[in-house]
C-alpha positions as CSV (number, residue, x, y, z in Angstrom):
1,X,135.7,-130.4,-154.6
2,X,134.4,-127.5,-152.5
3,X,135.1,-124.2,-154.4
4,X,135.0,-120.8,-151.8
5,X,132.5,-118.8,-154.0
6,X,131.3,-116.8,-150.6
7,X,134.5,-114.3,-150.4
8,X,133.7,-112.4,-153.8
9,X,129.9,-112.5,-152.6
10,X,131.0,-110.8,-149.5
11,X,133.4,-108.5,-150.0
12,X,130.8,-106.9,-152.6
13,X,128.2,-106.8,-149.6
14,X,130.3,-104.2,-147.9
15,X,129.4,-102.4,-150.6
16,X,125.5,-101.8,-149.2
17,X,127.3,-101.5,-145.6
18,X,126.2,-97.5,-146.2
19,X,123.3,-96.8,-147.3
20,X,123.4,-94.0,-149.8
21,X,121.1,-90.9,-150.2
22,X,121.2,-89.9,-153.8
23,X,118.1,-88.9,-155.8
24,X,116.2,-92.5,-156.6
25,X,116.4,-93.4,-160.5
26,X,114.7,-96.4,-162.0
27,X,116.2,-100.0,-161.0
28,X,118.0,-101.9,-163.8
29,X,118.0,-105.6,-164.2
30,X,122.2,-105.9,-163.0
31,X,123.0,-109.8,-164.4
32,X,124.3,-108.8,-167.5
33,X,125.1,-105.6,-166.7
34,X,129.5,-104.9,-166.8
35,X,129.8,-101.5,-166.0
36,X,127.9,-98.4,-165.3
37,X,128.5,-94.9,-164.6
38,X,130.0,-92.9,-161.8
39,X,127.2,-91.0,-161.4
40,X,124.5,-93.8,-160.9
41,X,127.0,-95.9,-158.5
42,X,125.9,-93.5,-155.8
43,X,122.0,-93.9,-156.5
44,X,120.1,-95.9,-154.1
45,X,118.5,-98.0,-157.0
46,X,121.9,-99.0,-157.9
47,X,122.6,-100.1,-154.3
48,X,119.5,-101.9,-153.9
49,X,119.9,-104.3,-156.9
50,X,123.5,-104.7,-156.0
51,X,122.4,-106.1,-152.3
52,X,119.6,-107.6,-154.3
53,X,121.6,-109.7,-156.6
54,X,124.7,-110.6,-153.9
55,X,121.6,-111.7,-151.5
56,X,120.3,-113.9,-154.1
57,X,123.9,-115.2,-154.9
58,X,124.1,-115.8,-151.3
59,X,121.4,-117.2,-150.3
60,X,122.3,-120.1,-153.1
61,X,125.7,-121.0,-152.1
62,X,124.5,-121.5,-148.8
63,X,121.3,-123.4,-149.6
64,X,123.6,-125.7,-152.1
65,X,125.6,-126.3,-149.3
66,X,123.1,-127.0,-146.3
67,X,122.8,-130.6,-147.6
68,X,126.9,-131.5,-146.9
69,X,127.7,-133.3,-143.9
70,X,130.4,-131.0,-143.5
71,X,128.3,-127.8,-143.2
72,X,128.7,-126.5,-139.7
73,X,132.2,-126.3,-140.2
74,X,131.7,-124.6,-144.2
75,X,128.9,-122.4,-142.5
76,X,130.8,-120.6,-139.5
77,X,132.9,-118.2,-141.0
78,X,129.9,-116.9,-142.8
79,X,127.8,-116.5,-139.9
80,X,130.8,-114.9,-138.2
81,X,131.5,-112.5,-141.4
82,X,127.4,-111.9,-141.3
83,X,127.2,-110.8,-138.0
84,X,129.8,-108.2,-138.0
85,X,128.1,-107.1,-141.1
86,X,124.9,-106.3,-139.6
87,X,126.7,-104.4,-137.0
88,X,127.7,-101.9,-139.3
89,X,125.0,-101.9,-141.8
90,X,122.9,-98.6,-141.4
91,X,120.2,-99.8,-143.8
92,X,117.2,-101.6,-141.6
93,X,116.1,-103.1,-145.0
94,X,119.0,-105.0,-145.6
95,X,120.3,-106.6,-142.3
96,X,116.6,-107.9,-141.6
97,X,116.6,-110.3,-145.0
98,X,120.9,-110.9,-143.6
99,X,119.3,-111.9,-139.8
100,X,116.4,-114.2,-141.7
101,X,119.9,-116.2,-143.5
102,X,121.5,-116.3,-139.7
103,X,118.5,-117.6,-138.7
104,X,117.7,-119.9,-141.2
105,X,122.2,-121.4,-141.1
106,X,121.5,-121.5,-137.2
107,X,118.8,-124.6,-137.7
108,X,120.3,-125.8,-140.3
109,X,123.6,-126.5,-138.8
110,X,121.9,-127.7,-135.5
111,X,119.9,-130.0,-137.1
112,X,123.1,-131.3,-139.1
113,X,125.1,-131.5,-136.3
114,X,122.5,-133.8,-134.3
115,X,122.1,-136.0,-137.1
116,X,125.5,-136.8,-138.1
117,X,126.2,-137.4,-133.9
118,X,124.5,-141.1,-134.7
119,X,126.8,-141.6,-137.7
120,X,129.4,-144.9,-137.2
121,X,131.6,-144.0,-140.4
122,X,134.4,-141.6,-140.6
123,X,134.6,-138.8,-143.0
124,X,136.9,-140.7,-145.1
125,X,134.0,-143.0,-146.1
126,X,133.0,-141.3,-149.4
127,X,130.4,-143.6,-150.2
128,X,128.8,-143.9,-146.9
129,X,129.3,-139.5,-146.5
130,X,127.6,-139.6,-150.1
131,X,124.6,-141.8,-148.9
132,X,123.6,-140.1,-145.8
133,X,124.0,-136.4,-147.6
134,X,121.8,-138.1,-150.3
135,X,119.0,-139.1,-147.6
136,X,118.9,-135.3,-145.8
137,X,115.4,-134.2,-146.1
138,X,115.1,-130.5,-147.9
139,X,116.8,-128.2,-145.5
140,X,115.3,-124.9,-144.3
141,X,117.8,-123.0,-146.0
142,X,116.3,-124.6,-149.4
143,X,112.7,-124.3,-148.7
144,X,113.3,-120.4,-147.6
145,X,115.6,-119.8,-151.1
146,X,112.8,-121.4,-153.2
147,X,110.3,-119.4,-151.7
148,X,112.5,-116.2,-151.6
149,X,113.4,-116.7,-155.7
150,X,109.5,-117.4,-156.7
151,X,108.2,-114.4,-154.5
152,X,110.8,-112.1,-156.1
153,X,110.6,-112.9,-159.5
154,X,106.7,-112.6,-158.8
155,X,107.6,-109.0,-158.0
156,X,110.3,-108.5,-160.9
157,X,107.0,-109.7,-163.5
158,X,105.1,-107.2,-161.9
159,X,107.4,-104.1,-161.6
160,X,108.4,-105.2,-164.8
161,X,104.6,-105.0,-166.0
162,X,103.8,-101.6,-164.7
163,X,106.9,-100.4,-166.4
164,X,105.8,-101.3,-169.6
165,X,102.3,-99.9,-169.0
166,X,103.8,-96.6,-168.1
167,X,106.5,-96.6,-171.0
168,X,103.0,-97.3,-172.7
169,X,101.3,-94.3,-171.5
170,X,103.9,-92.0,-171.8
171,X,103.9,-93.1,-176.2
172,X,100.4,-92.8,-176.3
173,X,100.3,-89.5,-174.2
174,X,103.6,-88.6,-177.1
175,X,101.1,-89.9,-179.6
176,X,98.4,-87.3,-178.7
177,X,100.0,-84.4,-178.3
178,X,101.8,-85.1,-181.4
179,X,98.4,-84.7,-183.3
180,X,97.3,-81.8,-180.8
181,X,99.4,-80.5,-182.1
182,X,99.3,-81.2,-185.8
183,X,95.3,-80.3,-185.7
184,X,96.1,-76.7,-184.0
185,X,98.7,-76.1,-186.8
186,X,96.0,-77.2,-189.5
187,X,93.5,-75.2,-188.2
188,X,95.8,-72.2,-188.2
189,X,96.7,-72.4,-191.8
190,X,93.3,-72.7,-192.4
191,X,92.1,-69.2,-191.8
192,X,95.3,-67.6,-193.7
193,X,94.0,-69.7,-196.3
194,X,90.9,-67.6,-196.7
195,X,92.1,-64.6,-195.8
196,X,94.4,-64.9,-199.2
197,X,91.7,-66.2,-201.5
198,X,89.4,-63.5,-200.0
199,X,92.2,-60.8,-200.8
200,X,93.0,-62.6,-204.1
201,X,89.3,-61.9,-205.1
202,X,88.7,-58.7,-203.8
203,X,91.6,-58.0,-206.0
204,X,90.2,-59.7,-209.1
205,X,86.8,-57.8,-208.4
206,X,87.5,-54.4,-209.3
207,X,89.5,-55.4,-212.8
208,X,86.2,-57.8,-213.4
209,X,83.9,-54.5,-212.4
210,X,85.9,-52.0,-214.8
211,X,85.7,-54.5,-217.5
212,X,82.3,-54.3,-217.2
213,X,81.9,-50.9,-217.0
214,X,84.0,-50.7,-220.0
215,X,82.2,-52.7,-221.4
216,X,78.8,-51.4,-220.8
217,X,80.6,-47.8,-221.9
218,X,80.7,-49.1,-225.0
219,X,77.7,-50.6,-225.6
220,X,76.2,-46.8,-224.4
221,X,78.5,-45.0,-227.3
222,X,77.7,-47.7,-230.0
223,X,74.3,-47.6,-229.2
224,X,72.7,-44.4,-228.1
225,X,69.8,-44.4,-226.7
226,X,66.7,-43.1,-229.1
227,X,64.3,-40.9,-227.1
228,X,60.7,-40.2,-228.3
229,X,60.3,-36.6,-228.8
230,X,56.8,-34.6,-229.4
231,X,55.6,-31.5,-230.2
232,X,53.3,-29.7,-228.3
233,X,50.1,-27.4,-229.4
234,X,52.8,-24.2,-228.2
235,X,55.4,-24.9,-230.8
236,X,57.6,-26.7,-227.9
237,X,58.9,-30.1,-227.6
238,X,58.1,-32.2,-224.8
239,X,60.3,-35.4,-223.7
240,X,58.4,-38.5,-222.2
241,X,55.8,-35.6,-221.1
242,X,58.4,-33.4,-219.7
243,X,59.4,-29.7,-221.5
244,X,62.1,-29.7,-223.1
245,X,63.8,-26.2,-224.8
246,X,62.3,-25.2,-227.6
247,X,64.3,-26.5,-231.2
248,X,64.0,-25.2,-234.6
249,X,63.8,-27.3,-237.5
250,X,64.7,-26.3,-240.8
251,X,62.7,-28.2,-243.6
């Protein structure tokens, strides 16, 4: 039973009809995403993985499809819808990967269309519909979504890569500064370091210097110093050979 999944799909492609100019921002992986903020809805990162996702969406429908006998008729109103789309769309970007799905509907409903003209059953033939749908070759609207999916999850791997080496960077560049940082406040603690232990022992010197003085003061007063005195041929007293006032002893 053929379920019409391309309405939703298109209806949210009018949404990238305008192409918005707000400041770009990062691109966020949108498949499990349910709601984001007001703000971001009017980024253009938000509008490009919002085409990006509905084109992919898309682009599957119609390649599941492009193997039904019935797909002229399934894929009209879509090229009709698509065309009036790319009327209006103001973003180059987006209506050239719209045009290559036009393009790619236009031969496959061509070729459908001439090989079904040789068919001798009627449409109510189920098993005979399901046999010749079953012997289609790969259509190009398969070969083009295969090789649209691997080349853009090539590029998803490698934006994806480069964002990790720059969250990367930007830790390691954290890192560094971090001890920058650490080092310059080390080596300014150092110095008031020393400059308190070299005020703590100027301090301590002059209590160490008066002790020794002190010390030394009274070493001088319990032992005074015993000079050599002589008397000279004159009556006079001489110190260490020097003159020294005359003294008179008493016997």
């Amino acid at each position: 039973k053929h379920i019409p999944l391309i309405h939703p799909l298109l209806n949210t492609l009018e949404f990238c009809a305008t192409q918005h100019k707000a400041p770009a921002t990062k691109p966020i992986d949108l498949t499990c995403v349910l709601r984001v903020t007001k703000g971001y809805k009017k980024t253009k990162a938000f509008q490009d993985g919002v085409f990006e996702l509905t084109y992919e969406l898309i682009l599957n429908y119609i390649s599941q499809l492009s193997i039904s006998i019935s797909f002229p008729e399934v894929a009209f109103p879509v090229t009709v819808w698509l065309k009036k789309w790319v009327k209006k769309c103001t973003n180059p970007k987006y209506t050239g990967q719209i045009k290559q799905i036009l393009e790619k509907i236009e031969t496959v409903t061509r070729d459908i269309t001439e090989r079904r003209s040789t068919v001798t059953f009627s449409p109510k033939d189920l098993e005979q519909v399901t046999k010749w749908e079953r012997d289609l070759p790969e259509s190009a609207l398969t070969k083009y979504f295969n090789t649209w999916l691997r080349i853009h999850r090539s590029v998803l791997a490698i934006a994806e890569k480069k964002a990790e080496e720059e969250d990367a960077k930007e830790k390691e560049q954290a890192e560094k500064e971090g001890d920058d940082e650490a080092e310059a406040e080390d080596q300014d603690s150092k110095p008031a370091k020393t400059k308190k232990s070299k005020k703590k022992a100027k301090e301590a010197e002059p209590v160490e210097n008066g002790a020794d003085k002190n010390k030394n003061k009274k070493k001088t007063e319990k032992e005074p110093e015993i000079k050599k005195v002589e008397k000279a041929d004159d009556g006079q007293f001489v110190d260490g050979g020097d003159f020294v006032e005359e003294m008179v002893l008493s016997d």
